[in-house]
N, C-alpha and C positions, 0 to 999 in steps of 0.2 A: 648154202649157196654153192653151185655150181660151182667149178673149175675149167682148166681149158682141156682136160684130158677125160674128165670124168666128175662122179658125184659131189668129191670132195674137195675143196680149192687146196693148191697143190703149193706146199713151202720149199724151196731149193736153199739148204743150209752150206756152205762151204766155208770150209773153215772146222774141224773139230777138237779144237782146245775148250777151255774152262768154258768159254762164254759157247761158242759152238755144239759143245755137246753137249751143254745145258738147255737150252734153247728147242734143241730136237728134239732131245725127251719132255719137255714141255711140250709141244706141240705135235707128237707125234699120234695122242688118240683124236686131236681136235683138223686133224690136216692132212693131207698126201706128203709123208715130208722124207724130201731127200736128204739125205747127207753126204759131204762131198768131201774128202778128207785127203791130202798132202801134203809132201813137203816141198815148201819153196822155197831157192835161192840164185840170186844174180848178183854177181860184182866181175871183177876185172883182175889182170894182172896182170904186170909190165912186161910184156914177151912182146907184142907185134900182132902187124895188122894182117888179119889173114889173107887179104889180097897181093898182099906183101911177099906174104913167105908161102902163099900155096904153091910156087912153082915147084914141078919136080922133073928130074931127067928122066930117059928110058922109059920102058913100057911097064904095063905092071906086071911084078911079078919080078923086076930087077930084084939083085941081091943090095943096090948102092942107091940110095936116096938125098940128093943137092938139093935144099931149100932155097934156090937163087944165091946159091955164096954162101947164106948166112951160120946156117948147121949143117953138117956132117950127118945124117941117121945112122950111118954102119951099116952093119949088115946086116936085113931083117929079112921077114918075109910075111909081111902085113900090106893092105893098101894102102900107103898115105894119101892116095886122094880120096879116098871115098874118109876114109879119119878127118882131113883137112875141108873136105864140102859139109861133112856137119857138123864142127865145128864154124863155118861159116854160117849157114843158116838155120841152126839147130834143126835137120830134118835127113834122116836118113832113109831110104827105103830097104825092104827085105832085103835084097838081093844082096847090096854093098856089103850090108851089115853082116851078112853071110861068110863074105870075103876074106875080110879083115881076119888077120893071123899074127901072131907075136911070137918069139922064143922065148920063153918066162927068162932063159941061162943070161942071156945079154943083157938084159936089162935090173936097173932096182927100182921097187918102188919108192917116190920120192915125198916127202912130207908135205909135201901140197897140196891143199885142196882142192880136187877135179870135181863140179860138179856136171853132169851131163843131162840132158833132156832128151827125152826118149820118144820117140813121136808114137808109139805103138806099144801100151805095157805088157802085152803079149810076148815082145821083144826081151821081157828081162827073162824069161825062161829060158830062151836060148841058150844051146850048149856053149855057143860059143862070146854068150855076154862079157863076160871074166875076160876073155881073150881083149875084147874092146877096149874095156877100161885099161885094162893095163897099158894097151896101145897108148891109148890117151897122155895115161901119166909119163909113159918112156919120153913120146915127142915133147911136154913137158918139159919134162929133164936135162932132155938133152939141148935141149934151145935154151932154160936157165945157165946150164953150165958153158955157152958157148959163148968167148971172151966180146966175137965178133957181131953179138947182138947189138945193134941201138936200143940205146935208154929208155927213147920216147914208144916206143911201139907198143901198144897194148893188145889184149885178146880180151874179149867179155866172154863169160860161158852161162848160161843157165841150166836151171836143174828143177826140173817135176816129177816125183814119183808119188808112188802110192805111199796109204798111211792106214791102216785097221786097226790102229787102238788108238783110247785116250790115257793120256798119263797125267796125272792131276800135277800142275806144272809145278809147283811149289815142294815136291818132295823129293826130286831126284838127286840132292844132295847127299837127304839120310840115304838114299839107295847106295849111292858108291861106295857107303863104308858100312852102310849092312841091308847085304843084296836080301834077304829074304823082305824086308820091306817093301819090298815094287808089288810081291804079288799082290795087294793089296789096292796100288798104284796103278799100274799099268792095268788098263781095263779093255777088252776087245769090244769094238762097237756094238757088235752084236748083244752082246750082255746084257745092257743096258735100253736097246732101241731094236724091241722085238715086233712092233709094227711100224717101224722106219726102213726106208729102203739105202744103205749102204753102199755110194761109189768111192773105190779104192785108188784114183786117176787123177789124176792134175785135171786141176780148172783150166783151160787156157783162153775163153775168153767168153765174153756177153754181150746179147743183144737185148732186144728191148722185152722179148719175153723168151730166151732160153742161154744157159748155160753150155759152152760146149766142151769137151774134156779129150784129153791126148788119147784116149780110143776113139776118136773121133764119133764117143755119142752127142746127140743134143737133145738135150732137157728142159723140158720147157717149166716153163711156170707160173704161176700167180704171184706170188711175192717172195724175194731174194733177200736173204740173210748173208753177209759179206763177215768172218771173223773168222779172216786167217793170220790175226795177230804180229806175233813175231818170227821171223825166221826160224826152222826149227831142221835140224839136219841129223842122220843118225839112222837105224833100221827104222823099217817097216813093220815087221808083224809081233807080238808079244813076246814069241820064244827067244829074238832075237835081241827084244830088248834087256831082257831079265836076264839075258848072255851077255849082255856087253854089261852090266852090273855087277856081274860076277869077276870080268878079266878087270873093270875098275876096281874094284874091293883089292884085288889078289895087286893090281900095281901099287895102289896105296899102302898093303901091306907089306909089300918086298922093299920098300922104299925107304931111305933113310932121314935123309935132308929132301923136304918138299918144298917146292913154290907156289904159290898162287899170285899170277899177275892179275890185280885188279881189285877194289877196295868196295866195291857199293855192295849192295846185299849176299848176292849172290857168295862173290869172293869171302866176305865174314862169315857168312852161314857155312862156307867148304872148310876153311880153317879151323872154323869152331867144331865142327862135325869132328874132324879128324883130329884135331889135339884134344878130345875129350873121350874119342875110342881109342888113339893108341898116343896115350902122353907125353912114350917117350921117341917123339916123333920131334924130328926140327925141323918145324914150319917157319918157312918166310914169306910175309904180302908184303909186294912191291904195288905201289897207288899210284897214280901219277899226277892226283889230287892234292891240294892242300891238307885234307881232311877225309875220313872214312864217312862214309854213310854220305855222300853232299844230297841226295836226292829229299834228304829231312835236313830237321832241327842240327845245329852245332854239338848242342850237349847231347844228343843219341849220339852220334857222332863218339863224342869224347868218353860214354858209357863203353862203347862196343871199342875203341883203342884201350881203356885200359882194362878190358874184360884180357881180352888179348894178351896183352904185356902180363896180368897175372897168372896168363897158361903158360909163359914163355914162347910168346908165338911171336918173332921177328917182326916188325912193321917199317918198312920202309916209304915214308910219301915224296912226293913232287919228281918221281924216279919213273922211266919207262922199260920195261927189258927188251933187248934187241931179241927177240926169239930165232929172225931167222940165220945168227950166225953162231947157235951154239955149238961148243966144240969139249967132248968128254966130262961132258955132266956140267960145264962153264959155261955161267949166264953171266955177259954182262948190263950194266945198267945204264941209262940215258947219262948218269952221274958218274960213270967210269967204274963203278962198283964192282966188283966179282960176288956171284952166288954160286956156290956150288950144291946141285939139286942133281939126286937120282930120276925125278918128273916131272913136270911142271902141271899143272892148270889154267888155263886161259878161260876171264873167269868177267871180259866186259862186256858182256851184254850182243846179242842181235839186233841185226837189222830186221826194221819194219815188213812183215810179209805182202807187199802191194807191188811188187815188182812185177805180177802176171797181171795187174790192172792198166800196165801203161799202155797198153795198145789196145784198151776195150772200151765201151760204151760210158767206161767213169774212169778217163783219162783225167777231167778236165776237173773233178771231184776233188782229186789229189792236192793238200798243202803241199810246203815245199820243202818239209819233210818227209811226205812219202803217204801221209796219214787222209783218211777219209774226211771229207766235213761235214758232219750231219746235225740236222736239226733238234729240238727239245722232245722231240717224238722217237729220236734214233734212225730216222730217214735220212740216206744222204738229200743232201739239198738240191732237190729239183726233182725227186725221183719219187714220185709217191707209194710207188711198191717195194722197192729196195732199201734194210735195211742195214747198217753197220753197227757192229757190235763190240767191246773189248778192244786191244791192244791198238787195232786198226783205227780206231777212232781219234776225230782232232779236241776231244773232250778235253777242257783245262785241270788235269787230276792226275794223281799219281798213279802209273800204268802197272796196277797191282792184281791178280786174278780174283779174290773176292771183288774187287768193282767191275771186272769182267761179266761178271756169276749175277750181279746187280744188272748189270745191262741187258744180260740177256732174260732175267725174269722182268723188267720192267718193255722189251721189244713184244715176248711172247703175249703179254697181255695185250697190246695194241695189238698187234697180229688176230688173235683170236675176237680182238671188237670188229676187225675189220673182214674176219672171217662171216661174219655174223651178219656183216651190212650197217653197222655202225658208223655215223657218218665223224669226219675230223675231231669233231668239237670233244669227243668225249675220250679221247687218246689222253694218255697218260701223260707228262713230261720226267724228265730225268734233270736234277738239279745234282751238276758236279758234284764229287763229296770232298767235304774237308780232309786234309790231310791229316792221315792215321796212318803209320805205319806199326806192324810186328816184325822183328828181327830176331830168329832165333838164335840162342847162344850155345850147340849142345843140346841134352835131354832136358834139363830142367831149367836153363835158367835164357833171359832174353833181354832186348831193349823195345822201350815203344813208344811209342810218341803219338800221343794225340790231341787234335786243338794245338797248346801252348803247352800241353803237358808231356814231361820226359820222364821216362822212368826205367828203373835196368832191376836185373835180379831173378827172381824165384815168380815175382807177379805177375809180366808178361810171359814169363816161362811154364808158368800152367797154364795159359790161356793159349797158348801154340806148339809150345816145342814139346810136348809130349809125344803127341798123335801127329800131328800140323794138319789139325781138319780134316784127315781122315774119312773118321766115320761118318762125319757130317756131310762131306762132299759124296761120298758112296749113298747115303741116306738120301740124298738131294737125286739120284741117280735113280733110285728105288732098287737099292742095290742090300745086302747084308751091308755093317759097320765092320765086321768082323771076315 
């Protein structure tokens, strides 16, 4: 069957996690199939409304910057207004971006998360990108620290870049305590998707047949695969992944007293990781749950608390940590508590990656938690070419990457019937899966729960925490295991 661009009907994948990059390399000898890979994220923070604070005196190019009263900028030599207009409406053009200059000496970087969107990813080469960000974080900073802010003001930032690898989601725990696992992990698209075509750009929005992306190409296509998951923040390209592997490993090692805030999988699997490479390490999880593990069963739960307590690994539940007023290694906790930690972990979970769909063609798709709604087919509902895949899904199931890896080989086959000219009736459905969870504990040993059944030890610990799917997920890839 034809396509709209050529011989081959053309699949547009965005999203390259578990289910995303699975999906491609499934469909990439049977389709024209693009892959569309970034990172996305939007939230807020309590600073002010930028129609608010974009006043400034003087002309540009002053040494002294007035935000209408509110901060002070000191002495720089950057544009705020052209800083201040895209952060209004995330769009800068060449020229501004040009402008823009900081004094590294004046300023600190401040522990907050800036993210930025980039209207042109041409733009992150520039020599003077670095200069930008920094800008960013300074004005940041300095409107945090100023006494004379209002409470109520807020600022929303979003953030799109590129993204050329996949990293099979579920192992970047063992990565930070032992970096030579990622090369295994971290996979470049290419690798994997040798007759797939590879866009490195933010999705920024859809119409009824194309994709458009912050280099402002547009892509059209036959049918759309949506599974950009969960939030996902951090480099871009491999070498820099397997770098920041390494500076985590060397922090975990320099480290004495660790923290990890937060108790569901993730948070047990980092404790476990690291109080079984270096023992004599004092780990503390701070929960702010009644119980470990709540996304299962009690008793997994109460397996993986007292796996813990027999490492000596501190548990504290119903406790929150203030992070943002730590002061010389001093955490304290929702309960008045003191921790003292050389680093912490922040270890709850991301937000849903559908933040770039709220102004496109599947506004309206969106539950009201953020999630796609689609049909027994894996179509969102109403859309007969468009599918949604993994995390992004309103699927009643626990949002685990093997039922990711499930979605996207039960999409590929409808895809490929429909490639075909197959008409509705003979599409596949997707029946939710019962909850099963694996929780690794360490190398050998785990918790798991499936059905009604709970079980901890060496049995679920050979069935994951060896490898954790590995070879399989690389095999699934048509990749070596090795």
């Amino acid at each position: 069957m034809e396509g709209l661009l050529g011989e081959k009907k053309r699949v547009v994948v965005v999203g390259g996690g578990a289910a995303g990059s699975l999906i491609a390399k499934t469909l990439q000898d049977h389709a024209d199939v693009f892959l569309i890979d970034f990172k996305d994220d939007t939230g807020k923070h309590t600073l002010g409304n930028i129609d608010q604070i974009m006043g400034y005196t003087d002309e540009i190019g002053s040494k002294q910057r007035n935000l209408r009263g509110k901060a002070n900028l000191g002495s720089t030599d950057m544009n705020v207004l052209a800083v201040f207009s895209m952060l209004n409406g995330f769009k800068e053009d060449y020229m501004a971006f040009q402008r823009i200059r900081v004094s590294s000496r004046i300023w600190k970087l401040s522990d907050i998360k800036i993210c930025i969107h980039v209207k042109d990813d041409s733009l992150l080469a520039h020599p003077n990108c670095f200069s930008f960000i920094h800008s960013y974080y300074a004005i940041f900073q300095r409107l945090l620290s100023s006494n004379s802010m209002d409470s109520d003001w807020e600022v929303y930032h979003k953030f799109g870049i590129r993204k050329e690898f996949y990293e099979i989601p579920w192992t970047n725990l063992r990565s930070m305590v032992e970096p030579s696992f990622a090369e295994r992990t971290v996979i470049n698209h290419s690798d994997y998707l040798p007759n797939a075509h590879v866009i490195t750009s933010a999705a920024t929005n859809i119409t009824q047949n194309e994709v458009l992306t912050a280099q402002g190409r547009q892509i059209a296509y036959d049918y759309l695969v949506i599974a950009t998951g969960h939030v996902d923040s951090g480099p871009y390209t491999k070498a820099e992944r397997l770098s920041n592997y390494e500076a985590e490993h060397e922090k975990i090692k320099s480290a004495k007293p660790i923290l990890i805030v937060g108790g569901g999988p993730t948070g047990v699997e980092l404790a476990a990781e690291i109080i079984v490479d270096f023992p004599d390490k004092k780990v503390t999880l701070v929960h702010r749950g009644s119980r470990l593990l709540e996304f299962i069963g009690e008793k997994a739960g109460k397996k993986a608390m007292d796996w813990l307590n027999s490492k000596k690994v501190e548990v504290i539940l119903g406790q929150s940590v203030k992070l943002s007023s730590v002061s010389d290694g001093a955490y304290e906790t929702s309960g008045g508590e003191t921790i003292i930690a050389d680093c912490h972990f922040l270890c709850t979970g991301n937000p849903i990656g559908s933040s770039w769909l709220k102004d496109t063609l599947l506004k309206d798709n969106l539950d009201m938690h953020g999630r796609l709604m689609v049909d027994a087919n894996l179509r969102v509902r109403g859309h007969n070419n468009i599918f949604a895949i993994g995390d992004i899904t309103d699927i009643p199931e626990i949002k685990q990457g093997y039922l990711a890896q499930a979605h996207a080989l039960v999409a590929a086959k409808n895809l490929k019937l429909l490639i075909k000219g197959e008409n509705d009736s003979k599409l596949s459905t997707y029946k939710p899966a019962s909850p099963m969870a694996l929780v690794s504990l360490g190398r050998r040993e785990g918790v798991a729960q499936v059905m009604c059944v709970t079980m901890g030890g060496r049995v679920p610990g050979m069935i994951k925490s060896g490898d954790l799917f590995v070879g399989k997920t690389r095999k699934q890839l048509g990749l070596k295991s090795q």
